[in-house]
DODREN-477919 format. One record per residue: x, y, z of N, C-alpha, C in turn. Coordinates in nm, 4 decimals. Example, Ala and Ser with C-alpha at 12.3 -4.5 7.8 and 13.67 -1.06 7.14 Angstrom:
2
(atom (1.3190, -0.5690, 0.7800), (1.2300, -0.4500, 0.7800), (1.3200, -0.3300, 0.7800)),
(atom (1.2850, -0.2250, 0.7080), (1.3670, -0.1060, 0.7140), (1.2900, 0.0030, 0.7870)),
***
This chain:
201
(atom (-2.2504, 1.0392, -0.3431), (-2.3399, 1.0921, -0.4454), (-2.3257, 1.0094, -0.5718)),
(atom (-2.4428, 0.9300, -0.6456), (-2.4240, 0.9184, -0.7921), (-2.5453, 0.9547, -0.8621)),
(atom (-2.5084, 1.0570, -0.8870), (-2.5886, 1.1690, -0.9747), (-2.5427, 1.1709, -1.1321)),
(atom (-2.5854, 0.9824, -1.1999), (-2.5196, 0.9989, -1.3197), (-2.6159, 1.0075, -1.4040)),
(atom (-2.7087, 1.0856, -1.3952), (-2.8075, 1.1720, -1.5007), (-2.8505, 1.3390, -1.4737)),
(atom (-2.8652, 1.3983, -1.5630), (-2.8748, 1.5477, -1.5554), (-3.0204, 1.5378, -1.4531)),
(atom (-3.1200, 1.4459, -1.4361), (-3.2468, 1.4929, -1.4054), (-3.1865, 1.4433, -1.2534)),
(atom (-3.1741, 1.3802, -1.2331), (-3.1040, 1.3453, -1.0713), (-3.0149, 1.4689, -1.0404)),
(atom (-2.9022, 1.4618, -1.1073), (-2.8451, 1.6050, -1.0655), (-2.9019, 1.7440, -1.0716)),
(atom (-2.9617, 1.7635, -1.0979), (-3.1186, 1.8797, -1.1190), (-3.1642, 1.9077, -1.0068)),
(atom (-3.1864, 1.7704, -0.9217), (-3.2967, 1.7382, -0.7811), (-3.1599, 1.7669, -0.7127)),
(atom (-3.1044, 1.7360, -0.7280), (-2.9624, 1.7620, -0.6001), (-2.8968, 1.8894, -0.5731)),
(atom (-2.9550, 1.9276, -0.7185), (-2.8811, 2.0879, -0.6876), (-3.0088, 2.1653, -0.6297)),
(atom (-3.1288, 2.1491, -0.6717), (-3.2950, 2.1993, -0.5940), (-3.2472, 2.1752, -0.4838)),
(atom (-3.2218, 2.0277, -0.3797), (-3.2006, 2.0067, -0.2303), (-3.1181, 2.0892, -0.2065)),
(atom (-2.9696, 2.1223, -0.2590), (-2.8727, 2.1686, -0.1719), (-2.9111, 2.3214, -0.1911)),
(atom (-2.9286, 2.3460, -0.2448), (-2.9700, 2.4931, -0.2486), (-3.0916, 2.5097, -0.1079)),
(atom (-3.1736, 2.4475, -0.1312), (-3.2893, 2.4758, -0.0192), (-3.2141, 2.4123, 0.0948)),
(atom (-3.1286, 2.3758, 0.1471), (-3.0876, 2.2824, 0.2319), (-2.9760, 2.4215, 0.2856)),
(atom (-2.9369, 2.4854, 0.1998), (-2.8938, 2.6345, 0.2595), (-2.7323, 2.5791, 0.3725)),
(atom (-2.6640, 2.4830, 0.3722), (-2.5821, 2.4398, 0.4412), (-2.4075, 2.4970, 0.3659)),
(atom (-2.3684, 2.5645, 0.5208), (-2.2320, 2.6334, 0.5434), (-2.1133, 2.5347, 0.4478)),
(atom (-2.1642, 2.4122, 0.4820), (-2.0366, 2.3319, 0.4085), (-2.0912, 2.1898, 0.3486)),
(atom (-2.0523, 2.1445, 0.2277), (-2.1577, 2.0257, 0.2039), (-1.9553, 1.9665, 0.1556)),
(atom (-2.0108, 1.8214, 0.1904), (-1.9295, 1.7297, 0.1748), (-1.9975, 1.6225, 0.0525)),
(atom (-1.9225, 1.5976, -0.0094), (-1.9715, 1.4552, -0.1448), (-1.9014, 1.3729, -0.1082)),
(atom (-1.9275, 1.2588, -0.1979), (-1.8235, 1.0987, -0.1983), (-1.9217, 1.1008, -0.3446)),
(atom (-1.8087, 1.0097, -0.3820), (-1.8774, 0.9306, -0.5260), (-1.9061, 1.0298, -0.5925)),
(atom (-1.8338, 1.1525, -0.6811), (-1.8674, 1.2344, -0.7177), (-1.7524, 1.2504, -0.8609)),
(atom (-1.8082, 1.2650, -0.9268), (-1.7497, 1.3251, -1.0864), (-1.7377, 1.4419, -1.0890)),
(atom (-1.5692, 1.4536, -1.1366), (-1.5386, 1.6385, -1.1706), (-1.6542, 1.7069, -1.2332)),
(atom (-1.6975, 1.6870, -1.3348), (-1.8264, 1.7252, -1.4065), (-1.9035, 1.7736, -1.3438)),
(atom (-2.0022, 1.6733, -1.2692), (-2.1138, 1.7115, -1.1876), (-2.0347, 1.8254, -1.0352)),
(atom (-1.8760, 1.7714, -1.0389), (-1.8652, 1.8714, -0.8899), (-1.8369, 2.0215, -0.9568)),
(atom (-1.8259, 2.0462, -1.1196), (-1.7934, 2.1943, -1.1810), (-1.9593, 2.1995, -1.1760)),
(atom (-2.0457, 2.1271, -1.2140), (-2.1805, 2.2138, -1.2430), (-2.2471, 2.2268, -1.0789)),
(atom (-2.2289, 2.1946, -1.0127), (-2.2790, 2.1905, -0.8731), (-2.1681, 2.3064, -0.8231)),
(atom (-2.0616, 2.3249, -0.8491), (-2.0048, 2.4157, -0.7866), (-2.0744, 2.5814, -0.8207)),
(atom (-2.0546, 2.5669, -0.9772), (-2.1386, 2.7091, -1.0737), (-2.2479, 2.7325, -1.0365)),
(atom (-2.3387, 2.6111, -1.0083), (-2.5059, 2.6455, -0.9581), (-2.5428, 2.6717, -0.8495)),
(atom (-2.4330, 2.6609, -0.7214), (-2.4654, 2.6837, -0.6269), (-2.3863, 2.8644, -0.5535)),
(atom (-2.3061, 2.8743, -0.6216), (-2.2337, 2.9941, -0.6102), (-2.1481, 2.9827, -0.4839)),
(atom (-2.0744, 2.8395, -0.5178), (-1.9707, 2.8196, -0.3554), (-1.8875, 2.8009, -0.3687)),
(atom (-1.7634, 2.8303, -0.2885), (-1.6077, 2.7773, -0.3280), (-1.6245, 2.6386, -0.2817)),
(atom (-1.5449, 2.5639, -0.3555), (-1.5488, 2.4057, -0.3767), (-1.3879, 2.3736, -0.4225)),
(atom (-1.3510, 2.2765, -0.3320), (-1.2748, 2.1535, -0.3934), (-1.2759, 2.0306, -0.3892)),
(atom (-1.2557, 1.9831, -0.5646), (-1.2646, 1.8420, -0.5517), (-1.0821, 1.7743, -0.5746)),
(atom (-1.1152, 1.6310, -0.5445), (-1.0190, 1.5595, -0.5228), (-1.0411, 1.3919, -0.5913)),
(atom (-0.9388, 1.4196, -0.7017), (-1.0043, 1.2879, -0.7778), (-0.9173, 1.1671, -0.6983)),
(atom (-1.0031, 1.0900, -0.6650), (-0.9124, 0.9995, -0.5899), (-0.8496, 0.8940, -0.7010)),
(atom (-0.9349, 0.8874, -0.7782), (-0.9211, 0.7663, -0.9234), (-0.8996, 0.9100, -1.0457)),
(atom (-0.7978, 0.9191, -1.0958), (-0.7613, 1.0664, -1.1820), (-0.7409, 0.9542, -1.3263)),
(atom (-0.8208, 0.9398, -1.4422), (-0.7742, 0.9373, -1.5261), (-0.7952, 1.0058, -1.6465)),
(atom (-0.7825, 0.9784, -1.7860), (-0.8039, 1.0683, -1.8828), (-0.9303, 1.0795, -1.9151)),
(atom (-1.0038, 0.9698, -1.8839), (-1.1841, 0.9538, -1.8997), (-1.2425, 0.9201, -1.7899)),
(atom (-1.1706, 0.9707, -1.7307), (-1.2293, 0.9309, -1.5435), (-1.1513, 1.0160, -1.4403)),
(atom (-1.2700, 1.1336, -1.3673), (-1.2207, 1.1553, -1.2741), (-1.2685, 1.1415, -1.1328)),
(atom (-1.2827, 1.1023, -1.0675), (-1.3898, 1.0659, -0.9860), (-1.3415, 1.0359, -0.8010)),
(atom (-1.4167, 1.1087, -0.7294), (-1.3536, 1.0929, -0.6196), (-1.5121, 1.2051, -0.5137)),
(atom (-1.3824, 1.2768, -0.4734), (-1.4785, 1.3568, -0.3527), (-1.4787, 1.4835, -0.3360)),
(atom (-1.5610, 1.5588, -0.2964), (-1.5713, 1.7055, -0.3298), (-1.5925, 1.7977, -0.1481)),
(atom (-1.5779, 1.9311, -0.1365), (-1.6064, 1.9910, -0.0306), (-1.6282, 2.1512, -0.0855)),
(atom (-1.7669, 2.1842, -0.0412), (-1.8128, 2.3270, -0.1032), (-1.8160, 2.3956, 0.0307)),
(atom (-1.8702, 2.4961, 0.0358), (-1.8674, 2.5817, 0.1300), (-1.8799, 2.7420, 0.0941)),
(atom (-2.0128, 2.8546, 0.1851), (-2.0509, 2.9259, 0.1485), (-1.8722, 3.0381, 0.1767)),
(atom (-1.8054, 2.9843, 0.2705), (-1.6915, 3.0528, 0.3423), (-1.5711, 3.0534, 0.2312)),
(atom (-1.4655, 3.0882, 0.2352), (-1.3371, 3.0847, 0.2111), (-1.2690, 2.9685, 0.2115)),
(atom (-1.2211, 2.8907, 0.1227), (-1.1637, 2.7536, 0.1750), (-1.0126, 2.8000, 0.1282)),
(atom (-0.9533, 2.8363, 0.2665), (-0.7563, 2.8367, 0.2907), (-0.6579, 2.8217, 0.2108)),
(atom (-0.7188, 2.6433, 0.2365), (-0.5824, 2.5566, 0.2658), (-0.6341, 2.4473, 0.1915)),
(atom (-0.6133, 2.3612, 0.1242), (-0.6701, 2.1978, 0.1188), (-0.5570, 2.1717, 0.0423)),
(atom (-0.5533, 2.0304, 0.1298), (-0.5065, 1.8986, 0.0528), (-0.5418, 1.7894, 0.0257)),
(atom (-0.5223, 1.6662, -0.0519), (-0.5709, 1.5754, -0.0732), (-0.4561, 1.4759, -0.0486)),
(atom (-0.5093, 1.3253, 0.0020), (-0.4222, 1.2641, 0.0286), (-0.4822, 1.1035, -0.0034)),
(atom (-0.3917, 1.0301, -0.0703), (-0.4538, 0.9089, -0.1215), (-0.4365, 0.8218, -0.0082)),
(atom (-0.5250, 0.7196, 0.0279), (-0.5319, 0.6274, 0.1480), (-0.4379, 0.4710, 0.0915)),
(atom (-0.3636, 0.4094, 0.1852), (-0.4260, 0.2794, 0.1339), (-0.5192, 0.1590, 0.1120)),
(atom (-0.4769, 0.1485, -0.0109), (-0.6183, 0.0998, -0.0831), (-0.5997, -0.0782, -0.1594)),
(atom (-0.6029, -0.1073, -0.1329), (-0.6619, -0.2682, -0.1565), (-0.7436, -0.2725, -0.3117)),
(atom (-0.8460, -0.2186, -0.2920), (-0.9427, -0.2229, -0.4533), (-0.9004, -0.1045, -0.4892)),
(atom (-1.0868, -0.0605, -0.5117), (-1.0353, 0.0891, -0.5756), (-0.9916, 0.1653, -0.4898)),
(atom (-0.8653, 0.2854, -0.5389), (-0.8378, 0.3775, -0.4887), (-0.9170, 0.4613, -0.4118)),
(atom (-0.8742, 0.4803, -0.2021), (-0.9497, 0.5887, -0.2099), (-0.8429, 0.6854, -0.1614)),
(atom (-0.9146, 0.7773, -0.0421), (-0.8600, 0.8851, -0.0086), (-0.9197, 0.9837, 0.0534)),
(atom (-0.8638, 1.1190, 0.1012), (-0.9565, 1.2594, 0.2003), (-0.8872, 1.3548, 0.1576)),
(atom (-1.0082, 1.4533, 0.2061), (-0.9734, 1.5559, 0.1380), (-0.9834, 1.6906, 0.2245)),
(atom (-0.8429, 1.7151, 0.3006), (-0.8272, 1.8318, 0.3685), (-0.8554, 1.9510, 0.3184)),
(atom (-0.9962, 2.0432, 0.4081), (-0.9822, 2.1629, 0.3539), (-0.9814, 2.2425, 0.5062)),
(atom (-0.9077, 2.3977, 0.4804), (-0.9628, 2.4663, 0.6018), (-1.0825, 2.5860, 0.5753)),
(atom (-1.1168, 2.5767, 0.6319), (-1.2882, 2.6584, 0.6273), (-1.2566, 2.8168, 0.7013)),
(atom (-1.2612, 2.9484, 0.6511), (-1.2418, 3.0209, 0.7482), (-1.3882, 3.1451, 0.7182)),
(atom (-1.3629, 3.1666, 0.8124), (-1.5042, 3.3012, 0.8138), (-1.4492, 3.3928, 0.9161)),
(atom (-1.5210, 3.5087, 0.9272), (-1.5142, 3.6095, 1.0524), (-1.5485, 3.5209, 1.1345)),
(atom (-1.6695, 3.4539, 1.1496), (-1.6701, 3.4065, 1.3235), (-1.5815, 3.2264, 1.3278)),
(atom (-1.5349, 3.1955, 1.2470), (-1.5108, 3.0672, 1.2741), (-1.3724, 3.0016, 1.2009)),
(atom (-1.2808, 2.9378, 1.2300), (-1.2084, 2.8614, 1.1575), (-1.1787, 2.6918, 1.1479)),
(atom (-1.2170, 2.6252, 1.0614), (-1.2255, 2.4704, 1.0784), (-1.1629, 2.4015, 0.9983)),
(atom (-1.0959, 2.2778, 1.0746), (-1.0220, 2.1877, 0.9574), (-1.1263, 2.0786, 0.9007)),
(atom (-1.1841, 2.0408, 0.7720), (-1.2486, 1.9281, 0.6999), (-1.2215, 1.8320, 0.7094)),
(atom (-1.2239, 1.7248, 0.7220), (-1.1802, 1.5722, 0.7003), (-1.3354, 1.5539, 0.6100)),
(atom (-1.3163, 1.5213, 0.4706), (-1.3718, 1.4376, 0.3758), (-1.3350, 1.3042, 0.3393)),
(atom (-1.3983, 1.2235, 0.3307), (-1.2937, 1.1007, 0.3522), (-1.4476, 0.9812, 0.2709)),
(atom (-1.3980, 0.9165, 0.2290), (-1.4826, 0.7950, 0.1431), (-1.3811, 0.5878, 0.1437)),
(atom (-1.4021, 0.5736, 0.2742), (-1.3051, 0.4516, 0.2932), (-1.3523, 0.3507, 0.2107)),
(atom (-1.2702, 0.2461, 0.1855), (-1.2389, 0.1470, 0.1024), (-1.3651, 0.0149, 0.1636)),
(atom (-1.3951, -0.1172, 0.1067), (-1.4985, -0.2007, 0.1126), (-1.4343, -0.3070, 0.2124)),
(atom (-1.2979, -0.3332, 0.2224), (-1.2205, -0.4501, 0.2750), (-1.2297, -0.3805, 0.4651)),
(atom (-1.2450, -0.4743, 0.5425), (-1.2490, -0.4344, 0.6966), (-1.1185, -0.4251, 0.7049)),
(atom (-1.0261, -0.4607, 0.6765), (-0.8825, -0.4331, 0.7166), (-0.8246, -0.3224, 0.6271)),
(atom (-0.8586, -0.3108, 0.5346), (-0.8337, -0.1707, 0.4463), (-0.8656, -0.0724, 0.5248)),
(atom (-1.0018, -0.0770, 0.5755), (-1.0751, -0.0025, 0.6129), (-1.0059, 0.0878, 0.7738)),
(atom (-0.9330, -0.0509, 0.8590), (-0.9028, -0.0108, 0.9716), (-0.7691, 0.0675, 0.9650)),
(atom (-0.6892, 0.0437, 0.8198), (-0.5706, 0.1022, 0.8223), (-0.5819, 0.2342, 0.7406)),
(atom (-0.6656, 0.2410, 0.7064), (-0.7242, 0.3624, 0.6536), (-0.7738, 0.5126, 0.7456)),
(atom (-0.8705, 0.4297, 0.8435), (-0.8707, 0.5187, 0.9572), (-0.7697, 0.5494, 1.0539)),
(atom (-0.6511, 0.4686, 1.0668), (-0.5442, 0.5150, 1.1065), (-0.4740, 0.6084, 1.0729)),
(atom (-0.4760, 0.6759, 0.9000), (-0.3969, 0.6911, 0.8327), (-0.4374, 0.8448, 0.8814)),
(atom (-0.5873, 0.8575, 0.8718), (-0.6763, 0.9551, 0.9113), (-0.6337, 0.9965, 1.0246)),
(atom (-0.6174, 0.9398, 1.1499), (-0.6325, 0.9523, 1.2697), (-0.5549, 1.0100, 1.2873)),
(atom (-0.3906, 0.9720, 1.2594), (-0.2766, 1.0155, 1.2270), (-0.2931, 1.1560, 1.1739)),
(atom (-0.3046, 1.1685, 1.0868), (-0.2908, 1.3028, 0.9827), (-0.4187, 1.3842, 1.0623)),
(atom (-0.4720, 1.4098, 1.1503), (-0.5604, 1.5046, 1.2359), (-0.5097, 1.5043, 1.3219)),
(atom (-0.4373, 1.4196, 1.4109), (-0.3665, 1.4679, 1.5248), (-0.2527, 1.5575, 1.5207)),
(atom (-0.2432, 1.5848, 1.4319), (-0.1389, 1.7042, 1.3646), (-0.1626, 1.8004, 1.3628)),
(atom (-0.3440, 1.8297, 1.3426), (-0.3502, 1.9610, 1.3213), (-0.3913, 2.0057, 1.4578)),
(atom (-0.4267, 2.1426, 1.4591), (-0.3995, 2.2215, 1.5555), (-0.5453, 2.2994, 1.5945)),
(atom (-0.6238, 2.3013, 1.4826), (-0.7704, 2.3758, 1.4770), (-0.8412, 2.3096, 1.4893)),
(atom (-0.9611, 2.3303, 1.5520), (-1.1059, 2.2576, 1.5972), (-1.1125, 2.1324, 1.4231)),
(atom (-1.1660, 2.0326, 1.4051), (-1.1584, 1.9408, 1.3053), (-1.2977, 1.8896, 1.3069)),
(atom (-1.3620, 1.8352, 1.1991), (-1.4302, 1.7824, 1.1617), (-1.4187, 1.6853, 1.0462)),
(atom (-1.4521, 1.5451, 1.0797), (-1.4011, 1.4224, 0.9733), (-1.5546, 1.3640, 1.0009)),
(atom (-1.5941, 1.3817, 0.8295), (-1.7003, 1.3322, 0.7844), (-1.6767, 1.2380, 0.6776)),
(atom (-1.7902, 1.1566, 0.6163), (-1.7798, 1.0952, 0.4937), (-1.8525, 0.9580, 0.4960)),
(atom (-1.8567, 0.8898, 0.3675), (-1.8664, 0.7400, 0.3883), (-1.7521, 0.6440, 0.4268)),
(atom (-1.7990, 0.6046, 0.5511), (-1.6685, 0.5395, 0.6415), (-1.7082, 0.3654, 0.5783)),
(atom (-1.8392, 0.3009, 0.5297), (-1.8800, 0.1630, 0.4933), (-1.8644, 0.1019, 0.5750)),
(atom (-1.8553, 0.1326, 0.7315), (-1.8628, 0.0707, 0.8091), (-1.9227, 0.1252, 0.9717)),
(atom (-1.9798, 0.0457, 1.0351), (-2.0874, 0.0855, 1.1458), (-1.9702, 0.0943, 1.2498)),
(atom (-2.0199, 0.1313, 1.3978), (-1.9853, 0.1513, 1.5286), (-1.8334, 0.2333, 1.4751)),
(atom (-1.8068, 0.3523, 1.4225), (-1.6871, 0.3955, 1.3790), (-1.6564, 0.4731, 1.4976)),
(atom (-1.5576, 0.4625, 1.5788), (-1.4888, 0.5711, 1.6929), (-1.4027, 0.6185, 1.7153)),
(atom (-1.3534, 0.7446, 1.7007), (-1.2378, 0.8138, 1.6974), (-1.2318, 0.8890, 1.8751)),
(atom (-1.1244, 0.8814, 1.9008), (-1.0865, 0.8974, 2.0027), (-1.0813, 1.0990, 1.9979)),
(atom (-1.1001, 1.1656, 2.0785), (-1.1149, 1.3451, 2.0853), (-1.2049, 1.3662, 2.0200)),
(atom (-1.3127, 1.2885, 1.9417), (-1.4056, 1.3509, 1.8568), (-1.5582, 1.2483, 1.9001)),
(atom (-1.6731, 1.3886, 1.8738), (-1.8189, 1.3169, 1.9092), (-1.8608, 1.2544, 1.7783)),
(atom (-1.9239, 1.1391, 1.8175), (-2.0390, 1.0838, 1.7514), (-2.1668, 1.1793, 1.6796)),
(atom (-2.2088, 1.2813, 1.6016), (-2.2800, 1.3745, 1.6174), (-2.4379, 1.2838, 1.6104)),
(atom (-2.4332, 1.1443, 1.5805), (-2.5565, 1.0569, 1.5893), (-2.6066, 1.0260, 1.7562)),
(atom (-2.5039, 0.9977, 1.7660), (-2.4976, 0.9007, 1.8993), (-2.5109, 1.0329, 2.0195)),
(atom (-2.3909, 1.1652, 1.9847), (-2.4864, 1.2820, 2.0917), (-2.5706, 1.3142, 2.0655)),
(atom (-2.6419, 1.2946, 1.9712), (-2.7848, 1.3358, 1.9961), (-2.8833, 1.2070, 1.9888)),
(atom (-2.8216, 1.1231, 2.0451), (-2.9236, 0.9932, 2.0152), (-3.0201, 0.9772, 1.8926)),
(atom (-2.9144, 0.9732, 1.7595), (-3.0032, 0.8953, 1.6947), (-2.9583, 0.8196, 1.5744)),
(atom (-2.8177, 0.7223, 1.6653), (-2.7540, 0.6341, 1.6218), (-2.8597, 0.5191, 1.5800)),
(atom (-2.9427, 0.5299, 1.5997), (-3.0549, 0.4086, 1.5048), (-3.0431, 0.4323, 1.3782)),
(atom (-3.0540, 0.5301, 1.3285), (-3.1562, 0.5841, 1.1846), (-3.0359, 0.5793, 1.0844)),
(atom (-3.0779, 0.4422, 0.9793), (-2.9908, 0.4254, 0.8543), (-2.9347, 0.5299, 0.8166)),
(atom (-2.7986, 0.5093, 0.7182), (-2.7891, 0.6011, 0.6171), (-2.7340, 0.5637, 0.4670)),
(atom (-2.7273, 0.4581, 0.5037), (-2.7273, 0.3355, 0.3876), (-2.8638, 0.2776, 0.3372)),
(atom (-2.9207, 0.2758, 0.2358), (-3.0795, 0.1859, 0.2208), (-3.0657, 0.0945, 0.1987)),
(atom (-2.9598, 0.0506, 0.1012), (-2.9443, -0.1052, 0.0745), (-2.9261, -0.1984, 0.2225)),
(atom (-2.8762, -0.1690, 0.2709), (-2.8143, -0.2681, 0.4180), (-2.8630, -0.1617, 0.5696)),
(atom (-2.9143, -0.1029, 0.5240), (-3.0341, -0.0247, 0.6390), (-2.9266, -0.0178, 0.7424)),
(atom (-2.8148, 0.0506, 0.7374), (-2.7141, 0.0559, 0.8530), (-2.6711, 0.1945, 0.8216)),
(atom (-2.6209, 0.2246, 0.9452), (-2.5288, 0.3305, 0.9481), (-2.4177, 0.3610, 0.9256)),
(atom (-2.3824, 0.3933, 0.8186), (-2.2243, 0.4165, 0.7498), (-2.1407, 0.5255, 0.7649)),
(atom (-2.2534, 0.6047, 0.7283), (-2.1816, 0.7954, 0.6971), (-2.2096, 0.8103, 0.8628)),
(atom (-2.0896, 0.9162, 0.7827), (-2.0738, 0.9944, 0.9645), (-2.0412, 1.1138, 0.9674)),
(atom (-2.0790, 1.1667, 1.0778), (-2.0279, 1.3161, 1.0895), (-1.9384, 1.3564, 1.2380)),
(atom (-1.8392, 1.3433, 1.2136), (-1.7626, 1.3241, 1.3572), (-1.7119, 1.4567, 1.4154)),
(atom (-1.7057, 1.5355, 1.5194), (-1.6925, 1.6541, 1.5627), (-1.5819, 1.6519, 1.6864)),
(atom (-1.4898, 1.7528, 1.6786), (-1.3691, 1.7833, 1.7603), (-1.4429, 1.7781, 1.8921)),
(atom (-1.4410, 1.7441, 1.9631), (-1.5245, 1.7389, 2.1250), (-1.5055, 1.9135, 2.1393)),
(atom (-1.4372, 1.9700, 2.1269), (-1.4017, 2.1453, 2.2222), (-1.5620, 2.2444, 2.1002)),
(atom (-1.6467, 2.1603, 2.0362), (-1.7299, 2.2157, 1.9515), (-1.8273, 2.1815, 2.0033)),
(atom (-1.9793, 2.2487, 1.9838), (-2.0732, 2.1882, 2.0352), (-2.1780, 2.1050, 1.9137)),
(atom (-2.2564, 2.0430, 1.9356), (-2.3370, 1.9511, 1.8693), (-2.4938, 1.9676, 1.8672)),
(atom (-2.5622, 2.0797, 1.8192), (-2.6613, 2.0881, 1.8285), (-2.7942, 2.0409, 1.7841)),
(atom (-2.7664, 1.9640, 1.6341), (-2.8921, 1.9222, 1.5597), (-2.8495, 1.8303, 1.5080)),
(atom (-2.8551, 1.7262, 1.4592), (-2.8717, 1.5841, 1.3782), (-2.9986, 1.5122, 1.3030)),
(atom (-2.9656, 1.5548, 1.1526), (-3.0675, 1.4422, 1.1025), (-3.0308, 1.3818, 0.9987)),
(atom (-3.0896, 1.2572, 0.9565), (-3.0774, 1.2052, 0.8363), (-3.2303, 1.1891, 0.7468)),
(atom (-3.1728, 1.2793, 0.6416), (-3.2991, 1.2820, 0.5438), (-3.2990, 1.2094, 0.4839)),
(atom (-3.4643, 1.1431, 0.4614), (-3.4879, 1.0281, 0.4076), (-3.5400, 1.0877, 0.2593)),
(atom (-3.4200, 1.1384, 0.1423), (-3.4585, 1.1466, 0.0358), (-3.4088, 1.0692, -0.0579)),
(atom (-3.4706, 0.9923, -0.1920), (-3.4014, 0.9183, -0.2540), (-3.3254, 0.9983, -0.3465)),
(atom (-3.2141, 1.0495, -0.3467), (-3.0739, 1.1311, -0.4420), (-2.9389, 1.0215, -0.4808)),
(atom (-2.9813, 0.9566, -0.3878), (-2.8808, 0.8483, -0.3911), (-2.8848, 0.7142, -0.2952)),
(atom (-2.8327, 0.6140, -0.3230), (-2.8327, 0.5467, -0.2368), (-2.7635, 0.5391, -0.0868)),
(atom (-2.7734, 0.6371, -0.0887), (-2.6961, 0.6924, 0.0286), (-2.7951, 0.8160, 0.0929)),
(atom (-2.8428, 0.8137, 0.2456), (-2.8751, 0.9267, 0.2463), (-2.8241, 1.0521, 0.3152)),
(atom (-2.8606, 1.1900, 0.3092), (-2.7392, 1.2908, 0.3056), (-2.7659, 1.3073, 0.4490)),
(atom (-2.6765, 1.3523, 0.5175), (-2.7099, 1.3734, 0.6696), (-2.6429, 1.5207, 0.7380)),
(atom (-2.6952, 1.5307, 0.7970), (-2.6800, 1.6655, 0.7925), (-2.6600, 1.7229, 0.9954)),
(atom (-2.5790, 1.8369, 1.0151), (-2.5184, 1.8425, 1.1660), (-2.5332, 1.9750, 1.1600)),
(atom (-2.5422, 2.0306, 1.2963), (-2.5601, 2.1900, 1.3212), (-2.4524, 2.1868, 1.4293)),
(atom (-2.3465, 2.2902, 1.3855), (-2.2473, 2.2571, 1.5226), (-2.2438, 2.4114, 1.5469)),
(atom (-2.1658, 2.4278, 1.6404), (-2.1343, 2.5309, 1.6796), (-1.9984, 2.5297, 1.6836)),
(atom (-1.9428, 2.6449, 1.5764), (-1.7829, 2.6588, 1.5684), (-1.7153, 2.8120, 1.6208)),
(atom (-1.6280, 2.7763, 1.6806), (-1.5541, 2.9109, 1.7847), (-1.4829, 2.9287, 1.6472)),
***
């Protein structure tokens, strides 16, 4: 998300509201905009500054209409700028889920030790998982978890505009099911938001 004007962030809070979704994930997101997006939407939210300073906080966020547990945040290694993910657990009467938020680094080898770091720290847990985010890089595959593009065939369709590739992802515990996939073609960012219908036990 860079929503660094009130009239952009305006349109983003109109989408997510009509967009009516159980759990929304950010990248590229300012404490600021993640307190007024949290207030306007009436959701529990945590953010996670991956870059924390006194005039800068900036990192990644996870809302949700449910209860959020548990979360942690955990810094990756990082080469440039700092990144990092952001563990939350999701619980409801019918469902309980672990988050993976995650926004990887620009370097391909950053990048691959990064998803390790990930890979690692989910094989730990114990509850159905979901690891989403901007990964900045195409053909991404995690081993126990679906493609939610690719099961539903429609690993074509950008989600990047600048480089018309597929970056973001939405990756799902295989023991879940995968029912809907799309990527909306709205301009909010240079990035576009994509969106999964799963089915959680």
């Amino acid at each position: 998300m860079n929503a660094n004007n009130v009239f952009t962030l305006n349109k983003i809070i109109k989408y997510l509201k009509e967009l009516d979704a159980d759990i929304i994930c950010l990248q590229e997101i300012l404490y600021n905009q993640f307190a007024i997006l949290k207030q306007s939407l009436k959701l529990d939210g945590v953010f996670a500054a991956n870059i924390n300073k006194p005039t800068l906080m900036y990192g990644i966020a996870t809302l949700s209409k449910n209860e959020i547990l548990d979360k942690k945040h955990m810094l990756l290694k990082s080469k440039g700028e700092q990144r990092g993910f952001l563990h939350t657990n999701i619980f409801s009467k019918i469902y309980s889920v672990d988050v993976i938020n995650t926004h990887l680094g620009l370097d391909k080898d950053e990048r691959k030790e990064q998803l390790n770091q990930i890979v690692d720290y989910t094989n730990r847990l114990r509850k159905a998982k979901v690891i989403c985010g901007d990964f900045n890089e195409k053909n991404i595959f995690i081993n126990r978890f679906n493609d939610s593009a690719i099961y539903t065939n429609n690993q074509s369709i950008a989600t990047f505009e600048k480089s018309n590739a597929r970056i973001d992802y939405i990756l799902v515990d295989k023991s879940l099911g995968i029912y809907k996939y799309k990527v909306d073609k709205i301009n909010l960012s240079d990035h576009y938001p994509i969106i999964t219908e799963i089915k959680l036990n």
